[in-house]
C-alpha positions, 0 to 999 in steps of 0.5 A: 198908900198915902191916907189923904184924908185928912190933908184938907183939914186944918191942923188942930193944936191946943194952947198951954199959957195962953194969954190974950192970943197973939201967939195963936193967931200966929200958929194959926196964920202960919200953918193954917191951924185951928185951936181947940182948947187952951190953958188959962187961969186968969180970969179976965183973960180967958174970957178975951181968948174966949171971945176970938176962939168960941168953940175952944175948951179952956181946960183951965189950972194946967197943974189939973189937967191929965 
């Protein structure tokens, strides 16, 4: 049996180097993604990727995460 019911749901993917975005806006436009958390120590820049995905968690140093 299929288990269908997470078939409406967007895929959810995190976001290692994260930049500005670009890349992201993409992989969400392109398989109808969400973010949910990305990985980015510059400052000024995660406050930019901030700003356009709120409720993504920046986990930060990707040499911290586990």
């Amino acid at each position: 049996m299929l288990d269908t019911d997470h078939h409406d749901r967007p895929l959810q993917v995190g976001s290692l180097f994260s930049g500005y975005g670009g890349l992201d806006l993409a992989v969400e436009h392109v398989f109808n993604a969400e973010t949910v958390w990305f990985s980015e120590i510059n400052e000024p820049v995660a406050r930019v990727f901030a700003h356009h995905w709120p409720d993504a968690h920046n986990l930060g140093d990707i040499t911290t995460i586990n």
